[in-house]
C-alpha positions as CSV (number, residue, x, y, z in Angstrom):
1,X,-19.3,-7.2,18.2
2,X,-18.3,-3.5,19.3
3,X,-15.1,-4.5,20.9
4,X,-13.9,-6.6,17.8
5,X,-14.8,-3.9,15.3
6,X,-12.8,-1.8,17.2
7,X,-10.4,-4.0,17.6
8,X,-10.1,-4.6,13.7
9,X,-9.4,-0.6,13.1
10,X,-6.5,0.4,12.3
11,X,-3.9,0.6,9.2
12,X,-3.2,-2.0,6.9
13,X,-0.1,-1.6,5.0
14,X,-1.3,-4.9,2.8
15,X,-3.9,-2.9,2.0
16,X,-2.4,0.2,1.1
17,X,0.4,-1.7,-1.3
18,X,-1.4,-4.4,-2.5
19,X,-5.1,-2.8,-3.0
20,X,-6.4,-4.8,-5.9
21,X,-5.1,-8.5,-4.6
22,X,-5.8,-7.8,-1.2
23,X,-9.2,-6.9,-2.0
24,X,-9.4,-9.8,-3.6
25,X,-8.1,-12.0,-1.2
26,X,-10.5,-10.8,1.5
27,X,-13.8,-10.8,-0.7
28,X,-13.3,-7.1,-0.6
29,X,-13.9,-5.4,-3.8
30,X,-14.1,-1.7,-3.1
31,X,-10.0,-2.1,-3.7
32,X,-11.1,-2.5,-7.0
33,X,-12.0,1.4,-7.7
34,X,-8.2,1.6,-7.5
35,X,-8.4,0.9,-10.9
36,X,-9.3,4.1,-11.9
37,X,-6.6,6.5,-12.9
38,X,-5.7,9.6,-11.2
39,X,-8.6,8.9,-8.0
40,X,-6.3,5.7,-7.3
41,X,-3.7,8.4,-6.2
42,X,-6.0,8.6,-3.2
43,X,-8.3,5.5,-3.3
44,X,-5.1,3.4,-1.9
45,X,-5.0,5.9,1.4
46,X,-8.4,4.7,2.0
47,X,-8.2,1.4,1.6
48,X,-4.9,1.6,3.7
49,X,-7.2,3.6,6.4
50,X,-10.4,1.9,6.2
51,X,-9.3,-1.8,4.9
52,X,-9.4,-4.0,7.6
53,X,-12.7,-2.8,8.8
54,X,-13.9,-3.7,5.0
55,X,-12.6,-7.0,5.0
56,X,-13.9,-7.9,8.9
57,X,-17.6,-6.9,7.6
58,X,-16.9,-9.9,4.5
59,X,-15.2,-12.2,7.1
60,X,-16.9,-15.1,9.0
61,X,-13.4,-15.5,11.2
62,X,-13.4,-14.0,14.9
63,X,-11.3,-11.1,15.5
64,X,-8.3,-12.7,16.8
65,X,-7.9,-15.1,13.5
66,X,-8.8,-11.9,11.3
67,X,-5.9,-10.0,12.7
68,X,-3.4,-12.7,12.8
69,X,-4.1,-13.2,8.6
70,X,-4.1,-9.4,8.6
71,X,-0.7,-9.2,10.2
72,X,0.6,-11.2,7.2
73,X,-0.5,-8.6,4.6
74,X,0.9,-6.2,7.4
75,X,4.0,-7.4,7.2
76,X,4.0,-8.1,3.5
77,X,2.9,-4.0,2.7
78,X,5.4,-2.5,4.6
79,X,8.2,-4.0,2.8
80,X,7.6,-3.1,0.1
81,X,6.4,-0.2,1.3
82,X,10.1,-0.2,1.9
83,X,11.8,-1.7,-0.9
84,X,9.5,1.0,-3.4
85,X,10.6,4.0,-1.2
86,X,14.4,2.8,-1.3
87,X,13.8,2.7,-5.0
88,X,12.4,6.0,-5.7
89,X,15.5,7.7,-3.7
90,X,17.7,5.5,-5.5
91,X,16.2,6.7,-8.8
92,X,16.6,10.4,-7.5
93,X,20.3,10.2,-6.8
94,X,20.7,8.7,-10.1
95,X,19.1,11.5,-11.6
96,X,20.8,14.1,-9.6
97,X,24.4,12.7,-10.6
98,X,23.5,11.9,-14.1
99,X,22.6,16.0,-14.2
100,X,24.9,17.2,-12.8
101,X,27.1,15.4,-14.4
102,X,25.8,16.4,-17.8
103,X,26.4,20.0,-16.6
104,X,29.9,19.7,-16.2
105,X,30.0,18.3,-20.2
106,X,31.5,21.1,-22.6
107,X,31.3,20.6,-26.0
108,X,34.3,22.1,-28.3
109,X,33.3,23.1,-31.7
């Protein structure tokens, strides 16, 4: 049992993005607290950090089988992981162009 709950540690970017369902999912349901305004902000690192170890404890599966399911969410997490961050930048060039090119706007009374 030592070797597999190490082997179950790690990050889990299923976790991290998808807190509440993932939670869910693994009959995990300290995801939930994410719920909570403003202490979400850092719940989700946690769950990212701590998840898989969470949803071993709640699973009947070896550690082989948990991982492979876990891979899944993995996968799943970090892109959109991806397609968020690509998103926010996206919505920060907007922004930049759409100020500066207000500032170039004169008005002629």
């Amino acid at each position: 049992m030592l070797n597999e709950t190490k082997e179950v540690k790690g990050w889990n970017w299923g976790a991290f993005m998808y807190s509440i369902v993932w939670g869910i999912g693994n009959k995990c349901y300290l995801p939930l607290l994410c719920l909570i305004p403003i202490f979400n902000i850092v719940w989700v690192f946690v769950c990212g950090a701590k998840g898989n170890e969470w949803a071993y404890r709640n699973s009947e599966l070896d550690a082989e089988t948990f991982m492979a399911i876990q891979e899944t969410w993995n996968r799943a997490g970090l892109v959109m992981f991806m397609i968020s961050l690509a998103v926010v930048v996206l919505w920060i060039i907007i922004f930049i162009l759409g100020m500066s090119s207000l500032s170039n706007i004169t008005i002629n009374l």
